[in-house]
C-alpha positions in Angstrom: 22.4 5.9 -24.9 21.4 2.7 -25.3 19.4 0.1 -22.8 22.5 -1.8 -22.3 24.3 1.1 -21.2 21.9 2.2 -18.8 22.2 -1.7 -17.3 26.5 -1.0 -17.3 25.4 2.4 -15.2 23.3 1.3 -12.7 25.0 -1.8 -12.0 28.3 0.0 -11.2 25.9 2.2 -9.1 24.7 -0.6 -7.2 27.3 -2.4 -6.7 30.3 0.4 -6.4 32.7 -0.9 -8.5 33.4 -1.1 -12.5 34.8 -4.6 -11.9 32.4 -6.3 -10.4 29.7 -4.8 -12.5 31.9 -5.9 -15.2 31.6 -9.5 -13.8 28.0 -9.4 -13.0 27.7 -8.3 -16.8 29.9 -10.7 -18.3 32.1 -8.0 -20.0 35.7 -6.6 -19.1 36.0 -3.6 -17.0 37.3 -1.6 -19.7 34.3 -1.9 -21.7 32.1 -0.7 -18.5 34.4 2.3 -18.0 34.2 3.0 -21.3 30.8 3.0 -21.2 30.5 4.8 -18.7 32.8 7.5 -20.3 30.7 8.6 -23.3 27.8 8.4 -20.9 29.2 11.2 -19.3 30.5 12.9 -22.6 26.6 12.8 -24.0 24.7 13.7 -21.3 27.7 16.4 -20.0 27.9 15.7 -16.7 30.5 13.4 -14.0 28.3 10.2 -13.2 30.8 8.6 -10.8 33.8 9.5 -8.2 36.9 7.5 -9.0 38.5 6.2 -5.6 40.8 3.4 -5.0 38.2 1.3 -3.6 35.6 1.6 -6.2 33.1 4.5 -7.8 29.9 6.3 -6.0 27.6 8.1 -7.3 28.4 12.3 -8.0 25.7 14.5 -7.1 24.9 14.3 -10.6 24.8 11.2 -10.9 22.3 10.5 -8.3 20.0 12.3 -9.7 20.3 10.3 -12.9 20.4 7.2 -11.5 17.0 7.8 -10.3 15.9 7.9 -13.8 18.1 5.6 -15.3 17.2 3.4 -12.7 12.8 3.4 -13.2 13.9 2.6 -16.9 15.9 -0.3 -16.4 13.5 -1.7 -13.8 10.5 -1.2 -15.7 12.3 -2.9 -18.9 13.0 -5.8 -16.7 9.2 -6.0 -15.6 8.6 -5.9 -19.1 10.7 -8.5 -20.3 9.5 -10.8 -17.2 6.1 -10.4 -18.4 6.6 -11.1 -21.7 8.6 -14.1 -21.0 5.5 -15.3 -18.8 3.2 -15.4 -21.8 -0.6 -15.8 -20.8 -2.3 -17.6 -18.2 -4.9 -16.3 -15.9 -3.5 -13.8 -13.3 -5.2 -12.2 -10.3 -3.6 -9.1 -9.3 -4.6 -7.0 -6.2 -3.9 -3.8 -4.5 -4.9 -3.3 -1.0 -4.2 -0.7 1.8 -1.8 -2.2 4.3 -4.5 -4.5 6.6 -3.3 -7.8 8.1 -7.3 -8.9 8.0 -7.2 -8.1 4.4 -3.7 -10.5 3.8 -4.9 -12.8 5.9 -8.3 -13.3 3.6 -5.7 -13.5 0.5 -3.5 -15.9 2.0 -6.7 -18.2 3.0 -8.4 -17.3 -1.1 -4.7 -18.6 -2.1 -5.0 -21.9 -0.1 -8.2 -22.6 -2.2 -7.3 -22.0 -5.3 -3.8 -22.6 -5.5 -4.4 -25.6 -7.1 -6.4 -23.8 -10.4 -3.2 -22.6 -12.2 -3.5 -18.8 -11.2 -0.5 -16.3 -10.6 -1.6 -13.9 -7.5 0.4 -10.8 -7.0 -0.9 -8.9 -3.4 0.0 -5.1 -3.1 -0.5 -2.6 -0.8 -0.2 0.3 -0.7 -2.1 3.6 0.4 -5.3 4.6 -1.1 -4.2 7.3 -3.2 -1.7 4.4 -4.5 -4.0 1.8 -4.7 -6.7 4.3 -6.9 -3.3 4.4 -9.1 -2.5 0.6 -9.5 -6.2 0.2 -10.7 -6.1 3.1 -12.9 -3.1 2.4 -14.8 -3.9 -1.7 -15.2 -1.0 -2.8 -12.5 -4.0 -4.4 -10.4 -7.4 -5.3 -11.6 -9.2 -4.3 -8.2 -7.6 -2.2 -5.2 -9.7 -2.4 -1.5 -9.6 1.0 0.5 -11.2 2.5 3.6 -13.2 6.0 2.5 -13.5 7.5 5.9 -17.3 9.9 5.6 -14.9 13.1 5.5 -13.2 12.5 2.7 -15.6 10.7 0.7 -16.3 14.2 -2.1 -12.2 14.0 -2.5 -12.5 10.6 -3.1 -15.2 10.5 -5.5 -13.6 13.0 -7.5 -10.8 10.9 -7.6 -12.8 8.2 -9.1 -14.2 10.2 -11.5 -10.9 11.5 -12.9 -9.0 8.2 -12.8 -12.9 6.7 -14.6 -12.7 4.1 -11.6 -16.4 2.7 -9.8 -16.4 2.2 -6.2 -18.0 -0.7 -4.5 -19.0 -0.4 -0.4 -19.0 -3.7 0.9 -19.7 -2.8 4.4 -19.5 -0.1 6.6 -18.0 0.5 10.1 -17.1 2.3 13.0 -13.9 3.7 14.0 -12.4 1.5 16.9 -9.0 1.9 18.9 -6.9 -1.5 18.3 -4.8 -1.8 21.9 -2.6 -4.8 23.5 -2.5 -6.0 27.1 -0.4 -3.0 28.1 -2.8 -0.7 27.3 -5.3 0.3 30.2 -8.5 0.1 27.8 -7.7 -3.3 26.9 -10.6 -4.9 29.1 -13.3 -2.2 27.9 -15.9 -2.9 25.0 -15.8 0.8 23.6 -15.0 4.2 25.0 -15.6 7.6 24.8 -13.8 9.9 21.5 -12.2 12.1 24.4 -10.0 9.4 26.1 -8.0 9.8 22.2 -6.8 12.4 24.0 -4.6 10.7 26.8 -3.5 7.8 23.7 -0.4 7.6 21.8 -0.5 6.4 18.6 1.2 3.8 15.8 -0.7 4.2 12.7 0.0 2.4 9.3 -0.8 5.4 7.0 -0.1 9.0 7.3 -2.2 10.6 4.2 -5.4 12.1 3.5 -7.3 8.9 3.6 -5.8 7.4 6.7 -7.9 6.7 9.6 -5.1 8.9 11.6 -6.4 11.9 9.7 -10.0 11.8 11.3 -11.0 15.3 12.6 -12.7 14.7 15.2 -16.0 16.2 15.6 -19.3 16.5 17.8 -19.6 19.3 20.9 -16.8 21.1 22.3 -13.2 20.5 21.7 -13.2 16.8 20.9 -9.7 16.3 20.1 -9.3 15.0 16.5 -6.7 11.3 16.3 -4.2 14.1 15.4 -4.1 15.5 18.8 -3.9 12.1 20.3 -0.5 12.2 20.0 0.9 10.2 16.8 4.4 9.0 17.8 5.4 6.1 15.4 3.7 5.9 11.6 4.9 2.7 9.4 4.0 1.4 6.3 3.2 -2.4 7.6 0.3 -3.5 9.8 3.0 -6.0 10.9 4.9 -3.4 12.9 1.6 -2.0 14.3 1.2 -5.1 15.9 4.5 -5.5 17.0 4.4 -2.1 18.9 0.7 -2.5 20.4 2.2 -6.1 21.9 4.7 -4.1 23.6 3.6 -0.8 24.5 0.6 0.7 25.8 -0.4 2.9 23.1 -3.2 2.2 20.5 -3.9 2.6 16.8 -7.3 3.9 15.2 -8.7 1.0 12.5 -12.2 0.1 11.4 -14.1 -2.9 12.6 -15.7 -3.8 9.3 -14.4 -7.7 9.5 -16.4 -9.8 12.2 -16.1 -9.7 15.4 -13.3 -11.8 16.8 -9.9 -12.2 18.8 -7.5 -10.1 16.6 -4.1 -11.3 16.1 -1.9 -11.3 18.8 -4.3 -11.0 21.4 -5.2 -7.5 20.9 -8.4 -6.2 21.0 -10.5 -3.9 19.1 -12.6 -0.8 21.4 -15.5 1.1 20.2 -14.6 4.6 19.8 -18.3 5.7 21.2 -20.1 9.9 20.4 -19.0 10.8 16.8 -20.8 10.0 13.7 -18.3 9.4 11.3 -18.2 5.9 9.6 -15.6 4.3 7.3 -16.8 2.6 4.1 -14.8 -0.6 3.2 -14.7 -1.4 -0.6 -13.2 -2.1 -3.9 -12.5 0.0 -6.9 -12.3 -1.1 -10.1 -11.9 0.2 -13.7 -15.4 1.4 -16.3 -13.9 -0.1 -19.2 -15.0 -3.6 -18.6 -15.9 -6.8 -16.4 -14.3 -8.0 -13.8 -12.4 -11.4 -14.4 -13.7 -15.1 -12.9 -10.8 -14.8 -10.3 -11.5 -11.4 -9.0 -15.5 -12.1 -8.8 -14.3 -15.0 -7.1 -12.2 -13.1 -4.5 -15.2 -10.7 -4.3 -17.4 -13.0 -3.1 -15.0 -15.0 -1.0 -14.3 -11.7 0.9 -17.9 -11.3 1.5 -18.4 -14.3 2.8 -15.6 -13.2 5.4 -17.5 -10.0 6.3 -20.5 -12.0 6.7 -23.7 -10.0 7.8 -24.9 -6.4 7.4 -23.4 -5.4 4.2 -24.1 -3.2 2.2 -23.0 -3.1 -2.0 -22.9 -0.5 -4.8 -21.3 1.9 -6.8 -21.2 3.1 -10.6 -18.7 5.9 -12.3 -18.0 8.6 -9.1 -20.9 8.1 -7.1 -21.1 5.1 -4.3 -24.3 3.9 -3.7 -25.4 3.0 -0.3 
């Protein structure tokens, strides 16, 4: 099986029909189906259901076409890089954080003009500690919440990544106008208790996993009642605009009006703080570009900082 026929495959997969594979391919549609044919004869197994308005995928076949499909993609990466040739590149991995995007979009508008490419991930930490790790970014930002800081550095130390704390923070309750704590400045942990929440994350890392601790029952952000999780910051914001419930951040950036109009309230009698920061490969230096990002981002988080970090151990 050969890298062309794994194109013939998933393009009929994709696009449900031999013939307009065959178009998209630039071949007849009884070279595809005969492609498809000994495809089936090597690997022993029906890839496609006939019908009379096209193929879809056997059971079998999806679980090839998972497969198939990585390889094909990552070849195309590979040929799209290659074609690229050199240059200087800036690639980033972030968790999802619309401050965060917002400071790339602005780093962008300043150096746009300096002949960089800029790729922006995100992704959750876990994800991120992977992009760094195997090359896909040179520098990934997370939030290591204090009670999961000994899994995290264990992390580092198996993936050979350094952590760097920029700056740490408190754990705050984003809300909109609906919300009935909009107008307050912080409040107690124990009003989590009568908040639903939208959270963009639902892992080990995420701010949505915080226990909850101090006297008594203090109900952890879990028993606050997490009714929507997304993947995007965007929808976050989208939901707090127009409902009364409330998301749990970090309020490392400076204070100011947040986007939209929401507001950012002091979750006040726990101890727990989050630690905002970049990780980065031990295998060498960072690149003009990323140092550059570095600082520009510190210059955004402005006072009270706080910097370090060598080989799974974050110094603070």
């Amino acid at each position: 099986m050969d890298q062309k026929h794994m194109e013939y495959f998933v393009t009929s997969a994709d696009l449900g029909s031999f013939t307009k594979a065959a178009e998209a391919m630039s071949v007849t549609q009884s070279h595809v189906s005969k492609v498809i044919k000994s495809m089936e004869k090597e690997l022993g197994v029906k890839l496609f259901d006939r019908r009379m308005d096209g193929v879809v995928l056997s059971e079998e076949g999806k679980k090839i076409y998972g497969h198939i499909s990585g390889i094909v993609r990552g070849l195309w990466l590979l040929r799209r890089t290659c074609a690229e040739g050199g240059g200087r590149t800036l690639c980033i991995s972030s968790v999802t954080d619309s401050r965060m995007a917002e400071v790339f979009g602005r780093f962008c508008g300043a150096w746009q003009n300096k002949g960089i490419r800029f790729q922006y991930l995100e992704a959750a930490v876990e994800e991120v500690l992977g992009h760094v790790h195997r090359h896909v970014s040179e520098i990934g930002f997370v939030y290591v919440p204090q009670w999961a800081r000994i899994v995290f550095m264990g992390q580092l130390e198996h993936k050979k990544l350094d952590f760097v704390c920029l700056k740490q923070g408190d754990l705050c309750l984003r809300v909109g106008r609906e919300s009935r704590l909009y107008g307050l400045k912080s409040v107690d942990a124990s009003a989590l208790g009568s908040v639903k929440l939208v959270q963009s994350g639902n892992d080990f890392y995420s701010m949505s996993a915080w226990p909850g601790h101090g006297e008594g029952e203090r109900p952890s952000v879990a028993a606050a009642g997490t009714k929507i999780y997304t993947n995007t910051d965007a929808a976050v914001v989208e939901v707090l605009e127009n409902t009364d419930m409330g998301s749990i951040g970090c309020n490392v950036f400076p204070d100011r009006p947040l986007q939209s109009g929401l507001r950012a309230v002091r979750l006040d009698g726990e101890g727990d703080t989050i630690c905002f920061g970049y990780v980065r490969r031990t295998d060498g230096s960072l690149s003009q570009e990323a140092a550059a990002f570095i600082q520009y981002l510190k210059e955004e988080l402005a006072d009270g900082m706080e910097e370090g970090g060598n080989k799974g151990r974050e110094k603070q």
